[in-house]
MDTraj code that builds the backbone (N, CA, C; nanometers):
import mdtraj as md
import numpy as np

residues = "UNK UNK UNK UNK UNK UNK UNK UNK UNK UNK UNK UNK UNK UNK UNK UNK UNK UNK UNK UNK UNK UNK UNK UNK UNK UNK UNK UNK UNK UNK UNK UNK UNK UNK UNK UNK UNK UNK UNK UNK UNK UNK UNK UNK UNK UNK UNK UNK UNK UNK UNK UNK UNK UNK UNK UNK UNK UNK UNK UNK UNK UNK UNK UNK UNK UNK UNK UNK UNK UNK UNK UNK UNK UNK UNK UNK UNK UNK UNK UNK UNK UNK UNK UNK UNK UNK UNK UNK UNK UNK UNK UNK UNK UNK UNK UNK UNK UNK UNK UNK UNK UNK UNK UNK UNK UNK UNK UNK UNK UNK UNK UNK UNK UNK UNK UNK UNK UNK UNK UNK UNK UNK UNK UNK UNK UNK UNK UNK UNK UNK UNK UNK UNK UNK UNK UNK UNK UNK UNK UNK UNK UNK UNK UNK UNK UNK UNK UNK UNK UNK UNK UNK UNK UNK UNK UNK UNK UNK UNK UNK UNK UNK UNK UNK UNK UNK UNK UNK UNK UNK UNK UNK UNK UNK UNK UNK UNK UNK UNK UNK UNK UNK UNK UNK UNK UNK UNK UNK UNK UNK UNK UNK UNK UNK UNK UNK UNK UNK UNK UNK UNK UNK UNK UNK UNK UNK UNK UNK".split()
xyz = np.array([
    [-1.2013, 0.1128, 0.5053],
    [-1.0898, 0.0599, 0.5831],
    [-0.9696, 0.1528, 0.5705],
    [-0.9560, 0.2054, 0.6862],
    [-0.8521, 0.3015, 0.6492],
    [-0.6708, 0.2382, 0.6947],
    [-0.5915, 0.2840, 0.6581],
    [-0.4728, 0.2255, 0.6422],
    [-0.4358, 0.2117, 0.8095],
    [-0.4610, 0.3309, 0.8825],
    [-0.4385, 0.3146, 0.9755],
    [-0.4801, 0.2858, 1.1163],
    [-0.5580, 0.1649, 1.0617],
    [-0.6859, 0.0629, 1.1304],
    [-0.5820, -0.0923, 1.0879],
    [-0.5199, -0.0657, 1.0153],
    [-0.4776, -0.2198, 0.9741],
    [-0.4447, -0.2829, 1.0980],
    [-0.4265, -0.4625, 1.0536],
    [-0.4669, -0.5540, 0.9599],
    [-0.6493, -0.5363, 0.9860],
    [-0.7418, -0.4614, 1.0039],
    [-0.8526, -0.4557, 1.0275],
    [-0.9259, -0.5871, 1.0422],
    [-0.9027, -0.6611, 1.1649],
    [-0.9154, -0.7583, 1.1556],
    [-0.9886, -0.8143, 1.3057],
    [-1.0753, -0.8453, 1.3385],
    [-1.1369, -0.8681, 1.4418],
    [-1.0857, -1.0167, 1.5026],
    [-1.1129, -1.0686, 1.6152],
    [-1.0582, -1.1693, 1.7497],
    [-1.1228, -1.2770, 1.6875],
    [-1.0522, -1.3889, 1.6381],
    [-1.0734, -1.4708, 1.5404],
    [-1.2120, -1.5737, 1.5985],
    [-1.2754, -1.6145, 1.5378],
    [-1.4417, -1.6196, 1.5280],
    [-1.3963, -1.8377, 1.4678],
    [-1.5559, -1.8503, 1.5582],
    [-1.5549, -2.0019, 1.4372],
    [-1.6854, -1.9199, 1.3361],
    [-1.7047, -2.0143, 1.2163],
    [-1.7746, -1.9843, 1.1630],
    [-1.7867, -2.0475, 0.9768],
    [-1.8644, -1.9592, 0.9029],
    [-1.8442, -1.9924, 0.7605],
    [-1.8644, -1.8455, 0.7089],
    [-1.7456, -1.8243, 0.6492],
    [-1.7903, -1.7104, 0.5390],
    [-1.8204, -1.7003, 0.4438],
    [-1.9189, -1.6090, 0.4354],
    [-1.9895, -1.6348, 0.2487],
    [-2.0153, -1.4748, 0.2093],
    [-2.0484, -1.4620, 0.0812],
    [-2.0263, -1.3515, 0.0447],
    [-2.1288, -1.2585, 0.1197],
    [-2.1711, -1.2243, 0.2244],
    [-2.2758, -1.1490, 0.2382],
    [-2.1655, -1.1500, 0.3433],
    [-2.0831, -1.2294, 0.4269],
    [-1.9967, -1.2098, 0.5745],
    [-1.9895, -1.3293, 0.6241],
    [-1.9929, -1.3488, 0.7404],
    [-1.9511, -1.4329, 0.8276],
    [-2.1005, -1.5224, 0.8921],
    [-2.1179, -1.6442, 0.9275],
    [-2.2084, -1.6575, 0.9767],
    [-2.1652, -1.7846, 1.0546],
    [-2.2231, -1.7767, 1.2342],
    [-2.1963, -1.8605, 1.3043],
    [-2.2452, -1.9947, 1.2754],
    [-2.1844, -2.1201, 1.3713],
    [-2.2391, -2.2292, 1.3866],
    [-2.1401, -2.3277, 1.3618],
    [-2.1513, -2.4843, 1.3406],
    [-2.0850, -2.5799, 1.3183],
    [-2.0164, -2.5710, 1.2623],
    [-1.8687, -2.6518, 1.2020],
    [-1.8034, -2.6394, 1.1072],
    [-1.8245, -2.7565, 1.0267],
    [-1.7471, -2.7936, 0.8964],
    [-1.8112, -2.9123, 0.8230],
    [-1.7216, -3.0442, 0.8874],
    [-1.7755, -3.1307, 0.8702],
    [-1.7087, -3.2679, 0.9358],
    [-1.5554, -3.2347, 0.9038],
    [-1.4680, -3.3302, 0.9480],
    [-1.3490, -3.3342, 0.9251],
    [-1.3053, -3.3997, 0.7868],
    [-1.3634, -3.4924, 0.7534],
    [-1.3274, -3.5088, 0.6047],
    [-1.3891, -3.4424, 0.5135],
    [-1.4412, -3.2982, 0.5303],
    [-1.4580, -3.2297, 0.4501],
    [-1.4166, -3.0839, 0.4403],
    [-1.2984, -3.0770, 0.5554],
    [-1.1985, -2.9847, 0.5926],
    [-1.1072, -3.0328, 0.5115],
    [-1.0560, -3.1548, 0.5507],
    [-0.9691, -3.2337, 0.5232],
    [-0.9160, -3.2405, 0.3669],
    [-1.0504, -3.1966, 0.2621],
    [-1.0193, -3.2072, 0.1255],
    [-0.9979, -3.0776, 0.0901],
    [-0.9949, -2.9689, 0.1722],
    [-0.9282, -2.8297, 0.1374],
    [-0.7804, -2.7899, 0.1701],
    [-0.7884, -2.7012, 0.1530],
    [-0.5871, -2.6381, 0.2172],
    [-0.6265, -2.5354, 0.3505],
    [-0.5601, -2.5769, 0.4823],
    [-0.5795, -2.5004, 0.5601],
    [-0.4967, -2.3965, 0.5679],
    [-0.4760, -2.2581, 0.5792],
    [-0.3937, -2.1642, 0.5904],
    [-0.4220, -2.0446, 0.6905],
    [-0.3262, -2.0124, 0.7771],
    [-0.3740, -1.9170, 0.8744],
    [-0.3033, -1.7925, 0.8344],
    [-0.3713, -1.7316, 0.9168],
    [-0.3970, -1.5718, 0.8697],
    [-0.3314, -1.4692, 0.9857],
    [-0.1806, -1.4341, 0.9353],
    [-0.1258, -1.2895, 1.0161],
    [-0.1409, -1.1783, 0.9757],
    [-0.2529, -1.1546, 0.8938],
    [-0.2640, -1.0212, 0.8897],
    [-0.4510, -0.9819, 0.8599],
    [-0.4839, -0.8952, 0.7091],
    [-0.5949, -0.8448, 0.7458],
    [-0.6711, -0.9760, 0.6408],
    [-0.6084, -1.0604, 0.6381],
    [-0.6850, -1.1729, 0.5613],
    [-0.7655, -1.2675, 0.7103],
    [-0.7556, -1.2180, 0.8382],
    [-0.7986, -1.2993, 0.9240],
    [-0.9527, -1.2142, 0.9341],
    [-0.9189, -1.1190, 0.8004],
    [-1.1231, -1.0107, 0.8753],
    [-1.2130, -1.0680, 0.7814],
    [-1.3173, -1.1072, 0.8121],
    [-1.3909, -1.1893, 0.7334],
    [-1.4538, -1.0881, 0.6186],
    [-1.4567, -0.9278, 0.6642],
    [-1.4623, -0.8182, 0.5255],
    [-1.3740, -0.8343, 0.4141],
    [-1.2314, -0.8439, 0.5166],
    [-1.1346, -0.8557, 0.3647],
    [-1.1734, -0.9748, 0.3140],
    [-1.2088, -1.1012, 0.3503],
    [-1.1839, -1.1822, 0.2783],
    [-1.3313, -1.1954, 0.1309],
    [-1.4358, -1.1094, 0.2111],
    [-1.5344, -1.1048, 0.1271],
    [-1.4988, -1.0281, -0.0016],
    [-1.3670, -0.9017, 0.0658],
    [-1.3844, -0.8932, -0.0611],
    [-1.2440, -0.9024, -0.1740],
    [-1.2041, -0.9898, -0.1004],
    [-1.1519, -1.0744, -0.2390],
    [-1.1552, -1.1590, -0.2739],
    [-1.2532, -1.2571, -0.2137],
    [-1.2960, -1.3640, -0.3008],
    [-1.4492, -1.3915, -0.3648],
    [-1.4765, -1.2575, -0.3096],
    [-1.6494, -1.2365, -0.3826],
    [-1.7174, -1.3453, -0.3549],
    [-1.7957, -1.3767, -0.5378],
    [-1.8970, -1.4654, -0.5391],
    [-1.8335, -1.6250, -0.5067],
    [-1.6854, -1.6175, -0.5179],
    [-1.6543, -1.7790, -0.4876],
    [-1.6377, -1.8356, -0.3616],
    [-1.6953, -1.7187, -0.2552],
    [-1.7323, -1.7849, -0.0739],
    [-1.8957, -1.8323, -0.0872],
    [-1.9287, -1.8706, -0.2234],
    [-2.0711, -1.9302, -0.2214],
    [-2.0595, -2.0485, -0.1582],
    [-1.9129, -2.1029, -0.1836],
    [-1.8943, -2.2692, -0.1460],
    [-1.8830, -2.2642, -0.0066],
    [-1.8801, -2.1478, 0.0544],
    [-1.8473, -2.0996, 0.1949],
    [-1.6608, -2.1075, 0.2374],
    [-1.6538, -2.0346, 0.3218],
    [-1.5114, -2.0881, 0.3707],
    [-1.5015, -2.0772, 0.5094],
    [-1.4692, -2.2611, 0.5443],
    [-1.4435, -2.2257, 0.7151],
    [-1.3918, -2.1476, 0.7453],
    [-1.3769, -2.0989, 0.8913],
    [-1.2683, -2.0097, 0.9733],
    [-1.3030, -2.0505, 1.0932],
    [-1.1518, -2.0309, 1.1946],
    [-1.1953, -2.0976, 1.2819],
    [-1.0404, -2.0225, 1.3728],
    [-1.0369, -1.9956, 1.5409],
    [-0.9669, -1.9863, 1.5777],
    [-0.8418, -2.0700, 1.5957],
    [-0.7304, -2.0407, 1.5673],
    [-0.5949, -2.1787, 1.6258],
    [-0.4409, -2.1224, 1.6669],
    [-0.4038, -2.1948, 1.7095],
    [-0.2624, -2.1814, 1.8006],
    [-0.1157, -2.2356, 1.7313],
    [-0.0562, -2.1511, 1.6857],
    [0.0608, -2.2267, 1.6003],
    [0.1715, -2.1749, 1.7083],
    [0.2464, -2.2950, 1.7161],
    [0.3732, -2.2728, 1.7949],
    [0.5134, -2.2564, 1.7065],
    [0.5783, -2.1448, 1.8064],
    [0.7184, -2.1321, 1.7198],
    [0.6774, -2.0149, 1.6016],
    [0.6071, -1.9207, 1.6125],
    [0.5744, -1.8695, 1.5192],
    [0.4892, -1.7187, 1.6047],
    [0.6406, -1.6093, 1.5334],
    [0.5777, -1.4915, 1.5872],
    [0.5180, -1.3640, 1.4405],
    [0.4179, -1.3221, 1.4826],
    [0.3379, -1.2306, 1.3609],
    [0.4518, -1.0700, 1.3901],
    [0.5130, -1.0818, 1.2723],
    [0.5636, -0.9241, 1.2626],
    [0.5581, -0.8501, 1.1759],
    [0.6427, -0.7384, 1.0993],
    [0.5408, -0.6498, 0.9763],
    [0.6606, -0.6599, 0.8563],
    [0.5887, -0.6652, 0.7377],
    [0.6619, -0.6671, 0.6099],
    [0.7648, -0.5743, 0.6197],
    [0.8707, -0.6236, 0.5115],
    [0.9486, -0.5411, 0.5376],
    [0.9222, -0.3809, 0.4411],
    [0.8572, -0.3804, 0.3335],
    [0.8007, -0.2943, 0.3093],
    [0.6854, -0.2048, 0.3056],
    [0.6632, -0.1219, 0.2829],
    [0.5369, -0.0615, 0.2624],
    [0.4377, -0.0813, 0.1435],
    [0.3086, -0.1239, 0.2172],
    [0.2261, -0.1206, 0.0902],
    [0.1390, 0.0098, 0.0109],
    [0.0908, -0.0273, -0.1410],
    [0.0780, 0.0899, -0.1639],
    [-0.0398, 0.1552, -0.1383],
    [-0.1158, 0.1009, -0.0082],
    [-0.2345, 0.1918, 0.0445],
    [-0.1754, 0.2660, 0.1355],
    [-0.0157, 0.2751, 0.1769],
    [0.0038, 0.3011, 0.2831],
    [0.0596, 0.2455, 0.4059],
    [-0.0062, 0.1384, 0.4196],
    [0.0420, 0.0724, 0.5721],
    [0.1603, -0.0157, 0.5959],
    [0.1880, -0.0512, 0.6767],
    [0.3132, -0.1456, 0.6518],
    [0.2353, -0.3203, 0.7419],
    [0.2711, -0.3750, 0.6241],
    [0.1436, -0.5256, 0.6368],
    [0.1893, -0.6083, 0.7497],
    [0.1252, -0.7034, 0.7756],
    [0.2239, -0.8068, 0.8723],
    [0.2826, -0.9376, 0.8060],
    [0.3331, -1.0159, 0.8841],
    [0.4200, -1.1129, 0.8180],
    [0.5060, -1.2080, 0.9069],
    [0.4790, -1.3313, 0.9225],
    [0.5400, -1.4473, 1.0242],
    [0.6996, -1.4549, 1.0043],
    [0.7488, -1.4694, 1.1478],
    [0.8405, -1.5309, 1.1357],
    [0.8753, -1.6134, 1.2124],
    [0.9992, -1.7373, 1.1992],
    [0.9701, -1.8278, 1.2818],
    [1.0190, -1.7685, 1.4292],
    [0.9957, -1.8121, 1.5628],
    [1.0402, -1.7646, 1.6580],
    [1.0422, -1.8571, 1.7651],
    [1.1131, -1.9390, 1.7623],
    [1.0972, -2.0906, 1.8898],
    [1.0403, -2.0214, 2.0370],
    [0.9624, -2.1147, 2.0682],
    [0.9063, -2.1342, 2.1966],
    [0.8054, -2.0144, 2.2354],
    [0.7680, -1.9422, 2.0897],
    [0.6306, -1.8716, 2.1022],
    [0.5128, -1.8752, 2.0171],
    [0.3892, -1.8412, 2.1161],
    [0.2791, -1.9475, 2.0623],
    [0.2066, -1.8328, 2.0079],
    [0.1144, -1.8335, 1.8656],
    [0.0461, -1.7056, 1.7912],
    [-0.0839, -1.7629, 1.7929],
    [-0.1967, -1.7067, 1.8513],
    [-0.3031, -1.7274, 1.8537],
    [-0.3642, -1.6360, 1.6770],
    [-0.4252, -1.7419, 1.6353],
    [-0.4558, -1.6845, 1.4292],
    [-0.5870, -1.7508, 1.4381],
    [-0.6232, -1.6969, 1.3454],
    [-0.7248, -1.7304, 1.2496],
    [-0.6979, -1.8335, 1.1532],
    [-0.7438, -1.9543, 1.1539],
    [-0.7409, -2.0326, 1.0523],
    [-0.8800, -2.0546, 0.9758],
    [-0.8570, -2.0980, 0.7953],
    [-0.9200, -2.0851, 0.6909],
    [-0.9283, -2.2042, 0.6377],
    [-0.9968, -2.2910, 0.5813],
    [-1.0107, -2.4109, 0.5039],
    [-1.0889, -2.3876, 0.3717],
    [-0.9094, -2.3346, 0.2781],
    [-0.9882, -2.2936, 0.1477],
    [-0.9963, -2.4057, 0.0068],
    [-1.0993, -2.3838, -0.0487],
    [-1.1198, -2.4911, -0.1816],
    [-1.0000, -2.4212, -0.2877],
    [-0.9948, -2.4969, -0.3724],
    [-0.8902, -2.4917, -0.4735],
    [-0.9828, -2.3350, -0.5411],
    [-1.0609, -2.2796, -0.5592],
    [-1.0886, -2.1785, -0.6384],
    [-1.0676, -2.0589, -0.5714],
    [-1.0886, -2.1189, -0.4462],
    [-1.0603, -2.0040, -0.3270],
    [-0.9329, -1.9285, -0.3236],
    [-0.8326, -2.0210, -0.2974],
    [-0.6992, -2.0331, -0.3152],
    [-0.6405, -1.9956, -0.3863],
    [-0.6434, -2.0090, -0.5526],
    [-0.5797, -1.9664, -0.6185],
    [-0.5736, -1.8089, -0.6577],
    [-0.7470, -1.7393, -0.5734],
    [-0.7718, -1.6139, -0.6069],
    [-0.6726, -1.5341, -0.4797],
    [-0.7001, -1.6232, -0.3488],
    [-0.6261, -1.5343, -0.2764],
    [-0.4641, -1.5184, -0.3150],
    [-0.4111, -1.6180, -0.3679],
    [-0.2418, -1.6269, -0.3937],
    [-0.2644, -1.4839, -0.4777],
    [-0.3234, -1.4826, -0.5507],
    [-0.3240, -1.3186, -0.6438],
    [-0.3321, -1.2335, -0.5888],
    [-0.3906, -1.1950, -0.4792],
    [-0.3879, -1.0849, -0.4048],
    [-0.2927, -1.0709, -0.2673],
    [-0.1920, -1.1574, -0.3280],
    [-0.0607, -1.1654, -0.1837],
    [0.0683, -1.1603, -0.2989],
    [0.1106, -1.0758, -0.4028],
    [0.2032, -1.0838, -0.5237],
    [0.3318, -1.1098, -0.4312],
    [0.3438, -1.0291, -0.3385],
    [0.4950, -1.0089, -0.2391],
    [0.4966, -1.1416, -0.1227],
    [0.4103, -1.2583, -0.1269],
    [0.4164, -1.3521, -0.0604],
    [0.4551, -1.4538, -0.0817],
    [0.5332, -1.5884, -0.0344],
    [0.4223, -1.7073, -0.0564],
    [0.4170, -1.7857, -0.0216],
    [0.3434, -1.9145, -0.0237],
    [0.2562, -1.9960, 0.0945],
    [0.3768, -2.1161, 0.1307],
    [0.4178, -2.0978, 0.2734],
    [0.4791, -2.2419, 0.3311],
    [0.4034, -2.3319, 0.3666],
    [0.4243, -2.4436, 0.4253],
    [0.3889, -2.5172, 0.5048],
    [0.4688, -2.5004, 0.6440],
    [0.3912, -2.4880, 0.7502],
    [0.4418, -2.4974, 0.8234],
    [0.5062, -2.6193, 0.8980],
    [0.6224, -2.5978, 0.9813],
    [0.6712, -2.7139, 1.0612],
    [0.6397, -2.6823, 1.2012],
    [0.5873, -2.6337, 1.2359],
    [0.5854, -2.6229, 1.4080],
    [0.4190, -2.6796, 1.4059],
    [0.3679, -2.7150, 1.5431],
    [0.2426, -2.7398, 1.5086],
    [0.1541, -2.6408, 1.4931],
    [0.0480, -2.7213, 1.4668],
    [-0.0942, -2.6037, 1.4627],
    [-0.1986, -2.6779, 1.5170],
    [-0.3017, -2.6240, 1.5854],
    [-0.4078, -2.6769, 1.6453],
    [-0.4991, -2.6161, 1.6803],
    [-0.6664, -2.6652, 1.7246],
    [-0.7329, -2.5468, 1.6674],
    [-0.8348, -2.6642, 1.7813],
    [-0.9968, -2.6610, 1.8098],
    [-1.0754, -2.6785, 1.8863],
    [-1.1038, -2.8290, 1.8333],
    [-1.0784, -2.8761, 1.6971],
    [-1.1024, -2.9872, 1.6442],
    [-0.9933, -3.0917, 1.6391],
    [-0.8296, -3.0254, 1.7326],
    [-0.7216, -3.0899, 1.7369],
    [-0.6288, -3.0533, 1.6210],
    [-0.5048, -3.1182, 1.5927],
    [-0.4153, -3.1048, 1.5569],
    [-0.4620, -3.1116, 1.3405],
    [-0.3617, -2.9406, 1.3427],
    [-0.4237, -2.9426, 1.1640],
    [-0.3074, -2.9729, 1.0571],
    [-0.2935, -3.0882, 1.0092],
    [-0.2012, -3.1525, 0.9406],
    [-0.1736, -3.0481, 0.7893],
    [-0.0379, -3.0151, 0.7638],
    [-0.0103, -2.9564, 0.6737],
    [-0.1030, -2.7787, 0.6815],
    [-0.0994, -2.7023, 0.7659],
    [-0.1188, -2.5952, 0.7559],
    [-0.0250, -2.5054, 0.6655],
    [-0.0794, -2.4215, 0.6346],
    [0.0281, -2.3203, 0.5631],
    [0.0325, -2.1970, 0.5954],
    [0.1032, -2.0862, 0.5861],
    [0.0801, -1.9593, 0.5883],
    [0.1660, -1.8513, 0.4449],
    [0.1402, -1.7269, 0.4748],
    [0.1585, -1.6738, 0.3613],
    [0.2830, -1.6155, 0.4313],
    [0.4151, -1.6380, 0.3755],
    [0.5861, -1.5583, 0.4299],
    [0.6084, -1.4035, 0.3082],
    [0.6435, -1.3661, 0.3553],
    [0.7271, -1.2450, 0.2846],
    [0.8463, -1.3110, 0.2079],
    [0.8367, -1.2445, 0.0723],
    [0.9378, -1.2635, -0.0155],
    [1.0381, -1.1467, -0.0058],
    [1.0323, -1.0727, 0.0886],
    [1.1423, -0.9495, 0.1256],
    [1.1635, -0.9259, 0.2759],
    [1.1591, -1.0337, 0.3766],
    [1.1849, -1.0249, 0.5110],
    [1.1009, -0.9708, 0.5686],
    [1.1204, -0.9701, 0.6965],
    [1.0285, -0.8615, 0.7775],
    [1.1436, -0.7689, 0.9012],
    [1.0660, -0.6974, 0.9370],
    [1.1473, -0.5602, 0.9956],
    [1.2138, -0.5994, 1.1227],
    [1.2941, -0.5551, 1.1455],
    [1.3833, -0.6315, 1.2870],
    [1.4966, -0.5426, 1.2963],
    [1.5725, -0.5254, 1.4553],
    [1.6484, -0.4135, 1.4497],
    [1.7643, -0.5316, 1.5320],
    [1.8739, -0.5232, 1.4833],
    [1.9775, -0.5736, 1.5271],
    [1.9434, -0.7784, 1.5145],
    [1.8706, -0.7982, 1.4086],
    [1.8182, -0.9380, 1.3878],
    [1.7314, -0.9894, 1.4963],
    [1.6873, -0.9205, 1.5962],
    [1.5266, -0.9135, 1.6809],
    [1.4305, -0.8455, 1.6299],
    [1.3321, -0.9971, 1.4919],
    [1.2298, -0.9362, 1.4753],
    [1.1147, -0.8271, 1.5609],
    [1.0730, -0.7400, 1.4951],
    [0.9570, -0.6182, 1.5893],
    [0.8666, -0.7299, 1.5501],
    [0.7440, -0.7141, 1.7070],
    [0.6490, -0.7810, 1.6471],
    [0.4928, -0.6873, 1.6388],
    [0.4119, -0.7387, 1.5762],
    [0.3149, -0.6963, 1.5189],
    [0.2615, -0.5778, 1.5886],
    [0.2860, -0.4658, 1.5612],
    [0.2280, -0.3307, 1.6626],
    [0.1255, -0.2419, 1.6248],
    [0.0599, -0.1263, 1.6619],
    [-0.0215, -0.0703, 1.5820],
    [0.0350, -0.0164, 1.4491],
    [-0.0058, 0.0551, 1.3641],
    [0.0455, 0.1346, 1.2416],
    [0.0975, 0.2762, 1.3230],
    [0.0733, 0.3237, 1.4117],
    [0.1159, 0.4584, 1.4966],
    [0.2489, 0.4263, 1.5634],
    [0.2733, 0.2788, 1.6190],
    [0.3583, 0.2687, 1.6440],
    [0.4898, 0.1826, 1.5680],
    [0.4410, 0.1426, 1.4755],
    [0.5500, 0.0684, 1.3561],
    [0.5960, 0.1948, 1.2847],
    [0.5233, 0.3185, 1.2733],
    [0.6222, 0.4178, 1.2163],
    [0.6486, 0.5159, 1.2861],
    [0.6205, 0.5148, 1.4070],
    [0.7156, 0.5777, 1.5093],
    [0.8579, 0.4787, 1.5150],
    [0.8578, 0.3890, 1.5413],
    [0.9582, 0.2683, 1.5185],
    [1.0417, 0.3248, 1.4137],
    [1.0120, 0.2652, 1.2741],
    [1.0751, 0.3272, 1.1561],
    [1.1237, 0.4989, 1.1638],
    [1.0554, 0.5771, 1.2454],
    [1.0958, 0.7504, 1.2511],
    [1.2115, 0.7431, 1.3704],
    [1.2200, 0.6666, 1.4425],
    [1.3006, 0.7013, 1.5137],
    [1.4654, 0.6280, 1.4640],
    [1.4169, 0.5467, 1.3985],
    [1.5640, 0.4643, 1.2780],
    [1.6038, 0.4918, 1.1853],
    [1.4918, 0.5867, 1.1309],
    [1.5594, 0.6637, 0.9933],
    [1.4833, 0.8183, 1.0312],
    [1.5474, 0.8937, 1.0937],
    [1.5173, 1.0421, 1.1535],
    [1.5182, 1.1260, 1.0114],
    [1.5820, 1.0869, 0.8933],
    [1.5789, 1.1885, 0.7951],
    [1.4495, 1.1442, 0.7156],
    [1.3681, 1.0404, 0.7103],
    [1.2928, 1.0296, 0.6403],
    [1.1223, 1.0426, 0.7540],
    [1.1894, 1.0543, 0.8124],
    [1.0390, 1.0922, 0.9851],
    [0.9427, 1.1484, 0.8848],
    [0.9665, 1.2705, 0.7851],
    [0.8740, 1.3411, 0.7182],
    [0.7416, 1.2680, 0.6321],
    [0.7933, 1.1416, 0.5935],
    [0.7734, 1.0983, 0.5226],
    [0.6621, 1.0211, 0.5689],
    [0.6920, 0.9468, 0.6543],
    [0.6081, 0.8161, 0.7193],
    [0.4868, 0.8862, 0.7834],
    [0.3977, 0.8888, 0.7122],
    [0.2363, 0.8842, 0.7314],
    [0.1860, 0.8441, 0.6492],
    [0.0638, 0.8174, 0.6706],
    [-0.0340, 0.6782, 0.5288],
    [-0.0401, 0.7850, 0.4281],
    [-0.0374, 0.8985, 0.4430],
    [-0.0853, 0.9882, 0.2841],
    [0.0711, 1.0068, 0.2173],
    [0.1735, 1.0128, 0.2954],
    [0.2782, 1.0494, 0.2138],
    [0.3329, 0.9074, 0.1262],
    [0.2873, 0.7768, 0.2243],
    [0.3223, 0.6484, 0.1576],
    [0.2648, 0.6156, 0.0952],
    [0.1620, 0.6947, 0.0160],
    [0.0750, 0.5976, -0.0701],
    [0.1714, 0.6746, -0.2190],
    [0.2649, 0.7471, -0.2234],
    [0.3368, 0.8078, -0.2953],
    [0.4833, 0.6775, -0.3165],
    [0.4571, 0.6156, -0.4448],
    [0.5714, 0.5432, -0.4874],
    [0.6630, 0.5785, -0.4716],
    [0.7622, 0.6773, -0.4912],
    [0.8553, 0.7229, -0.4878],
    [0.9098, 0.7066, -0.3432],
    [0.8359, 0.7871, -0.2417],
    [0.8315, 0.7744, -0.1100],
    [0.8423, 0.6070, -0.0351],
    [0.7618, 0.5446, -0.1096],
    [0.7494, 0.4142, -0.0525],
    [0.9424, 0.3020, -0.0653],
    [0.9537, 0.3773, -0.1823],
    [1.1034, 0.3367, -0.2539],
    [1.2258, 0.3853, -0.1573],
    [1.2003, 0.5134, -0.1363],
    [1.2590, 0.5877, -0.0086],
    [1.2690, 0.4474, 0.1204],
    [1.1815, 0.4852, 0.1493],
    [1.1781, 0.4098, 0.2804],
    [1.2198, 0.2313, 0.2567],
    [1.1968, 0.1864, 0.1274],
    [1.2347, 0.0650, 0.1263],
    [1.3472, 0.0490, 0.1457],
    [1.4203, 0.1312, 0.0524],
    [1.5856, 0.1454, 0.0286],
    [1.6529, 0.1706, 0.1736],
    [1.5924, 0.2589, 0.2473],
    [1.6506, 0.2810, 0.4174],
    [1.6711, 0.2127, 0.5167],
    [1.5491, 0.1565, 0.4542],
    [1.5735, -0.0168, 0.5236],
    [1.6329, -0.1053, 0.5446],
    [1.7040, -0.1069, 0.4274],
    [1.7741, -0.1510, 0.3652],
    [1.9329, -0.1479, 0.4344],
    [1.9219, -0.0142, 0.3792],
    [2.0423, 0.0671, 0.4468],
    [2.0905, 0.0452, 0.5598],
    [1.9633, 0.0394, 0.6498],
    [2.0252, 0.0247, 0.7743],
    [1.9999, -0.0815, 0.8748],
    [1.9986, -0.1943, 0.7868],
    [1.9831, -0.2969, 0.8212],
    [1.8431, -0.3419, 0.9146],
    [1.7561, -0.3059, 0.8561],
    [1.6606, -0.3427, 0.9703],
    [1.5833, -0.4406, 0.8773],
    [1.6271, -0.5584, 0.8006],
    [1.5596, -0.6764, 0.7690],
    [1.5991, -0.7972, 0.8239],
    [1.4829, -0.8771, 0.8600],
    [1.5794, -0.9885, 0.8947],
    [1.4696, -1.0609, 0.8012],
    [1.5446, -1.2344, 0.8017],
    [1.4869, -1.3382, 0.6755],
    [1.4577, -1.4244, 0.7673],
    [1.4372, -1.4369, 0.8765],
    [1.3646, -1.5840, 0.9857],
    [1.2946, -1.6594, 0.8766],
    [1.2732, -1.7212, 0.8188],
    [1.2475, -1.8050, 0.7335],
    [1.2884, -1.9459, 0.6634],
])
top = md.Topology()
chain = top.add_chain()
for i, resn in enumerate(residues, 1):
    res = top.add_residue(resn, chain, resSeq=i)
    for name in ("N", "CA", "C"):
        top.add_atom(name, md.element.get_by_symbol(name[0]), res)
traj = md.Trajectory(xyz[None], top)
């Protein structure tokens, strides 16, 4: 998976994932959705690869997925860089627009592994609705940025390729242009650079 393929994430699927991948068909009744945590997915947690592989052997229990529609809620990109490189995505609220996601119905073992592999996140509940082929999903959540997401004059950017989120960023910070490619960002120092510029020049906003 290369950085600049992100969120590597394919057109959200029904299904069950288990550690071998994804596999079609029914989903489990509703009261047995119902006893998990539903949480949808703006970034590469909606690819049923990533999710294999960070939750390994504990998608034995399987984990739904399933396409859904949250309103009031637009997908845009962290405000920093991560350290493979890419710059991740990340919700913010946005009235009267609708985000077609991937939703997940994870068990408590599930859950607690993915919160570990999101350190810079963490999980709301949402207030706008959510709804999905089985109707309306009570208490959804998603994963927010604990450092904003990128926005120029407080109009979040929304979710673009990686070619064009740092063309974006090169054309707002022209002295650091050098910098922004996946091999130079996987360099801490560099990544600090660009956080701090950000900073600088105001391109965070907190929709949250």
């Amino acid at each position: 998976m290369h950085p600049a393929d992100y969120p590597w994430s394919v057109p959200p699927v029904s299904g069950i994932v288990r550690p071998d991948g994804i596999e079609g068909g029914e989903l489990p009744s509703s009261a047995v959705l119902a006893a998990r945590t539903p949480v949808v997915a703006v970034g590469s947690n909606a690819s049923p690869a990533v999710l294999v592989r960070k939750l390994g052997d504990l998608l034995a229990t399987g984990l739904p997925v399933a396409p859904a529609v949250v309103d009031d809620l637009v997908v845009g990109h962290f405000a920093q860089v991560a350290a493979r490189g890419f710059v991740a995505a990340a919700p913010a609220r946005s009235p009267g627009v609708r985000a077609e996601l991937s939703l997940g119905w994870f068990d408590e073992a599930q859950l607690a592994r993915l919160d570990e592999t999101e350190p810079n996140y963490h999980r709301e509940v949402l207030t706008s609705s959510c709804t999905w082929a089985g109707g309306t999903v009570e208490g959804a959540q998603v994963y927010v940025s604990d450092h904003g997401v990128l926005a120029d004059e407080g109009e979040v950017l929304p979710l673009r390729s990686q070619a064009e989120v740092l063309g974006w960023l090169g054309e707002r910070l022209p002295h650091l242009a050098t910098d922004l490619t996946h091999e130079r960002l996987t360099d801490l120092d560099v990544r600090e650079r660009v956080r701090l510029a950000v900073i600088d020049a105001g391109l965070v906003a907190h929709p949250w």
